[in-house]
N, C-alpha and C positions, 0 to 999 in steps of 0.2 A: 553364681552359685544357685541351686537348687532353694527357688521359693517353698517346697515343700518340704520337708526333712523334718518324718515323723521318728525317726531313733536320735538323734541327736537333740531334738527340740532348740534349734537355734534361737538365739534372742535379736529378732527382728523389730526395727522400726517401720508399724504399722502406715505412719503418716506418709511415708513412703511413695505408697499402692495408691495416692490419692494423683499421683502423676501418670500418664502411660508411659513414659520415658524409664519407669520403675520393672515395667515387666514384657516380657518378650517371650515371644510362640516359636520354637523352633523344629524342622523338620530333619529326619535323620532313616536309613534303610534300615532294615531290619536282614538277619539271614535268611529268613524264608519268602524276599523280596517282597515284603509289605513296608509300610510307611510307620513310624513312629513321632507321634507331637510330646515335644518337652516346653513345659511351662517353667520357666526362668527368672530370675529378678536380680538385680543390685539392691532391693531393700533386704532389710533384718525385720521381722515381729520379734513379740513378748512372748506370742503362743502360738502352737500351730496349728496351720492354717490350712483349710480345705480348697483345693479349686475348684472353680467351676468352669467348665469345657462349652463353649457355644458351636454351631455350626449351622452357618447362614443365617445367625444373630440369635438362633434360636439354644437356649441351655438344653445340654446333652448329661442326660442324668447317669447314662451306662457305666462311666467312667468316672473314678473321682480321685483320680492319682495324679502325682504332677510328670507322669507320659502316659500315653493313651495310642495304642496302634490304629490305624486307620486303615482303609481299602481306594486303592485308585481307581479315580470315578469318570465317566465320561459327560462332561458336562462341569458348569459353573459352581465352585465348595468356596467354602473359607473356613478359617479356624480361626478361634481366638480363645485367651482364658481370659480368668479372675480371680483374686482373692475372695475367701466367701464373707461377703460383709459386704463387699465395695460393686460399685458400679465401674468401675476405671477397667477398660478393657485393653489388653496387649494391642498392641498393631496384628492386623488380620495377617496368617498366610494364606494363600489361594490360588486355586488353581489357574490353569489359562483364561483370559476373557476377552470379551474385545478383539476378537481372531478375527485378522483382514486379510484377504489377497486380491494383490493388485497387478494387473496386467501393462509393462510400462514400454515404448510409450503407449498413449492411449489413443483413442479410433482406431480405424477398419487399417489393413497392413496389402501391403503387395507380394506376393510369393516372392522370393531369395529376400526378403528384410528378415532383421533379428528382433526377438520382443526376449524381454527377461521377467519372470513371473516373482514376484517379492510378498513375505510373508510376514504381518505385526502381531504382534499379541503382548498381553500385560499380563503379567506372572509373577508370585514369591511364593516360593521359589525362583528363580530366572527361570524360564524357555531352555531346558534340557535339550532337545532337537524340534525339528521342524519336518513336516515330510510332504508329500505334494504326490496329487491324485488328478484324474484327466474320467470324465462320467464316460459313463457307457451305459448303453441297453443294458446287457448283461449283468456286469459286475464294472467297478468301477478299475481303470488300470492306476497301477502305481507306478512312478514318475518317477521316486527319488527323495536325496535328504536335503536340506540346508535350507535356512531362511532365504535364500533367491536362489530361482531355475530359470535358466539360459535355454534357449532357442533360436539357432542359427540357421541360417536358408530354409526360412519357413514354408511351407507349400499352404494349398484348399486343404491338405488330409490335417491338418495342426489346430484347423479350427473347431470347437468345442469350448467348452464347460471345464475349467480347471479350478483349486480348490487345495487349502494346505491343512494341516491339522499339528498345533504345536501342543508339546508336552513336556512336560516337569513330574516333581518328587509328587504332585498330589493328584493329577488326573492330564486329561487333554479335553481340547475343543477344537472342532472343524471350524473354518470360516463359509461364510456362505460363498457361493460358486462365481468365479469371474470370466468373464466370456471374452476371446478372441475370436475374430472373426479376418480369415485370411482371403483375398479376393488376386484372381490371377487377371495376368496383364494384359489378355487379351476382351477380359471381362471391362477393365477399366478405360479402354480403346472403344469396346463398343459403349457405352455410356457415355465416354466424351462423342462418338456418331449419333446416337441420340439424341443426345441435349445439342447439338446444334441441328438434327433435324427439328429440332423441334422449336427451337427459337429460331428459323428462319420462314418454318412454318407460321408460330407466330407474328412475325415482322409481315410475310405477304398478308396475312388475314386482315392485320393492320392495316395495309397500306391500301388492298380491297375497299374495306370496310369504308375507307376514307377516301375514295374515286368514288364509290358509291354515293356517300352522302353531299360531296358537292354537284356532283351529276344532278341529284334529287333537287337539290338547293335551287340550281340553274333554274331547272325546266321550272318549279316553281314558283320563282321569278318573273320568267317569262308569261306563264298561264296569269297572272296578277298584274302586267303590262298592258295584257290585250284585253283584260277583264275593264281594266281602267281606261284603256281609248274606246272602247263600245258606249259606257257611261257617258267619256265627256263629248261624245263628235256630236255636231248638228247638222241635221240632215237638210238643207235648203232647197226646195225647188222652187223651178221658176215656170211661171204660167205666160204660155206667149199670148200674146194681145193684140189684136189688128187694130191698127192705124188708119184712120180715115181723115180724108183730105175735104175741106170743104173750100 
């Protein structure tokens, strides 16, 4: 029933409203494709009772009816009421938040694999649809609908910048942009020539590196062998002496 109900003046119990469980925001179209918020409740008051309208926690003084038309926004809302007297606020509705797209699986891809592009977002209303965009210089191109886009024998041209935007009764929100990167197979042939020129390069440097330094070692051995018999030898000469006979 209608928490508000200024011609009938219902006899509501106030103590009610002291629960959120008491009052509930709900969203509904309108015929000139706008948004309409009804504030609701399973309590009864004594007297009646005014809401109060928040949006984005913030009281919305414009409106003081229990529905209140709205406009679809792009970007993060909520709504919530109140009884006027109480702090006790309905549970929020709101628009999309938390918009993710994720590219699966994930790392660098080989031309002909498949990658499927998947789209999250948190809404109450639920996620009405989903749609999915691909960047460009230009203008951005559009993809398509549905919380997950499928891409089959993917090529180099599939790599880019993708990105979903879901929507419901009260607005939308983009996610920020998820990058594929699609590499062909002749690309990933030379890279594996590469990396083993390059680690065989490294090994001989190594192994240079390492003739080098015992060669060095040797002869420096040697130069400290002959340093050390110069030191120890003793040089003896002998003085010849004649012999006389008497």
């Amino acid at each position: 029933t209608s928490l508000f109900n200024y011609e009938n003046y219902e006899i509501l119990d106030k103590s009610c409203l002291k629960s959120p469980a008491g009052l509930k925001t709900e969203v509904s179209d309108t015929q000139g494709g706008g948004k309409r918020l009804i504030c609701s409740s399973t309590c009864t008051l004594t007297n009646p009772t005014y809401p109060i309208w928040y949006r984005n926690g913030q009281p919305v003084y414009g409106c003081r009816s229990a529905s209140c038309s709205v406009a679809v926004v792009s970007g993060e809302v909520s709504y919530s009421c109140a009884a006027e007297g109480s702090d006790v606020h309905s549970p929020p509705v709101y628009s999309p938040k938390d918009t993710r797209a994720v590219v699966l699986p994930s790392g660098e891809r080989e031309e002909g694999d498949s990658v499927t592009l998947t789209c999250s977002s948190e809404a109450d209303p639920p996620v009405l649809s989903y749609h999915w965009f691909k960047q460009r210089p230009a203008a951005d191109e559009s993809l398509g609908t549905g919380q997950n886009y499928s891409i089959t024998n993917i090529s180099s041209q599939h790599s880019g910048l993708y990105y979903c935007t879901a929507l419901n009764q009260l607005g939308q929100q983009s996610s920020a942009p998820a990058r594929l990167d699609v590499f062909s197979a002749w690309k990933w042939k030379q890279y594996a020539v590469w990396a083993a020129v390059g680690l065989v390069s490294a090994l001989a440097l190594s192994l240079l590196t390492a003739i080098l330094c015992v060669q060095r070692k040797r002869r420096a051995e040697r130069g400290a062998d002959v340093q050390v018999l110069r030191e120890d030898s003793t040089v003896v000469v002998y003085k010849r002496i004649p012999i006389e006979f008497y």
